[in-house]
C-alpha positions in Angstrom: 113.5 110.3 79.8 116.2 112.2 77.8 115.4 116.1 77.0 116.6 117.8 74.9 116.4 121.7 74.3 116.4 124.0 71.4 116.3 127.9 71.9 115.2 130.8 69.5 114.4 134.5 70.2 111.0 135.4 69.4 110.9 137.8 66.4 108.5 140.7 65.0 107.3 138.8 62.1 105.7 135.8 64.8 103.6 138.8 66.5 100.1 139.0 65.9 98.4 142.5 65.9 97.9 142.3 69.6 101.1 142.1 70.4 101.9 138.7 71.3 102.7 135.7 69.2 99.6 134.0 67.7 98.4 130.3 69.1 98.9 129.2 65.4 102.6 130.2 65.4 103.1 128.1 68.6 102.8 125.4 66.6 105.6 126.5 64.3 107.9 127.0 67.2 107.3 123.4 68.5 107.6 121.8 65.1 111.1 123.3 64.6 111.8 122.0 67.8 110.8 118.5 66.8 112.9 119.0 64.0 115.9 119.5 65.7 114.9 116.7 68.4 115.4 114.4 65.7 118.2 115.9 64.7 120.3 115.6 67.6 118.8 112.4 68.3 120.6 111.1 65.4 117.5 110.7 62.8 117.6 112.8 59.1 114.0 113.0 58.8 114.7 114.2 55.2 116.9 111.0 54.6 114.2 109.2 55.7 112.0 110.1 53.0 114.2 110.4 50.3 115.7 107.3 50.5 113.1 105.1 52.5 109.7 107.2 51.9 108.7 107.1 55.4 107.6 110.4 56.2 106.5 111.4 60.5 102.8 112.4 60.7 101.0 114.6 63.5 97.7 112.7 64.6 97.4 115.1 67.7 98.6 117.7 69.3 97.0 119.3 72.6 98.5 122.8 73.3 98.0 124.4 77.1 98.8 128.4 76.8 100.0 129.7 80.2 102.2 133.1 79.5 102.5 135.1 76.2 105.4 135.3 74.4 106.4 138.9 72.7 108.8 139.9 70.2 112.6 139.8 71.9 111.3 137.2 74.8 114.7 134.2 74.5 112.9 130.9 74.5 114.2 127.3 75.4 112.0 124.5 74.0 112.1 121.0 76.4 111.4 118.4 74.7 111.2 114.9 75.4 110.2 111.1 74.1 107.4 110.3 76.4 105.9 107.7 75.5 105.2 104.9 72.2 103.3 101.7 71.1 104.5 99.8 67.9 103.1 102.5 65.8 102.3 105.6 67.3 105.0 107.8 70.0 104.3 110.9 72.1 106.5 114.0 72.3 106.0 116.2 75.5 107.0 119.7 74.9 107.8 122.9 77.0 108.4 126.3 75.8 109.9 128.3 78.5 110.8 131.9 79.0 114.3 133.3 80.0 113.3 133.5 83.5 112.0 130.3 83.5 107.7 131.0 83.3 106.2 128.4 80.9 104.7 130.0 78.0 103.0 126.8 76.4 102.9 122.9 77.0 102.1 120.5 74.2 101.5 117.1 73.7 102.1 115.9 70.5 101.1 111.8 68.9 103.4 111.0 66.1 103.1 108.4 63.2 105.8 106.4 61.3 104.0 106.7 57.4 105.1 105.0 55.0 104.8 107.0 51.9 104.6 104.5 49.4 101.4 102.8 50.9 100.1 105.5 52.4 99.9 103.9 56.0 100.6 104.3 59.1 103.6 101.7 60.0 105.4 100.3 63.1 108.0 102.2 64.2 111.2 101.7 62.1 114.1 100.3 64.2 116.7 103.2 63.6 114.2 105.4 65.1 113.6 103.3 67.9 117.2 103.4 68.8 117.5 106.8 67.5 114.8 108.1 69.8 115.8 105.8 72.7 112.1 104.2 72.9 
């Protein structure tokens, strides 16, 4: 399996009152890092629905917490294509600290859905290729 990374520095406006960043703005960091995932894997996600409304929905996502991230902590997200059937394909991601501690792990199920019929599809051949399923 391919991974690929994407890094960000953790700023003051992710931190939560106790001083770390919230569990809902984990969430946030691994969907920009899906984002780019696509990206470099080749696939406009916003091309895709403009021009053939088929959008990528979240059916799950199962988030493990292991170290806090603060404001300033240099982060590398790992993500990878894990696993797919003919409709549905799993993303396994890492966000890891500068010295190399894992702050969170996530599991995320992803849906092809096309936007027009408002159902889930199988997944469209570009993205197969794209994604290297």
């Amino acid at each position: 399996m391919r991974t690929l990374e994407y890094e960000a520095t953790i700023d003051d406006s992710q931190v939560d009152i106790l001083g770390h960043v919230n569990n809902a703005r984990y969430l946030e960091i691994f969907e920009a890092a899906r984002w780019d995932l696509a990206k470099k894997s080749g696939l406009d996600l916003r091309e895709s629905v403009a021009k053939n409304k088929i959008a990528v929905i979240v059916l799950e996502i199962n988030v493990k917490f292991k170290k806090e991230l603060r404001s300033g902590d240099r982060i590398k997200v790992a993500s990878q294509y894990a696993s797919h059937t003919s409709k549905i394909f799993e993303v396994e991601q890492r966000i890891i600290k500068e010295k190399g501690e894992i702050s969170a792990i996530a599991a995320v199920r992803l849906a092809p859905f096309d936007l027009t019929s408002r159902k889930i599809i199988d997944i469209p051949k570009d993205w197969i290729t794209a994604f290297e399923l």
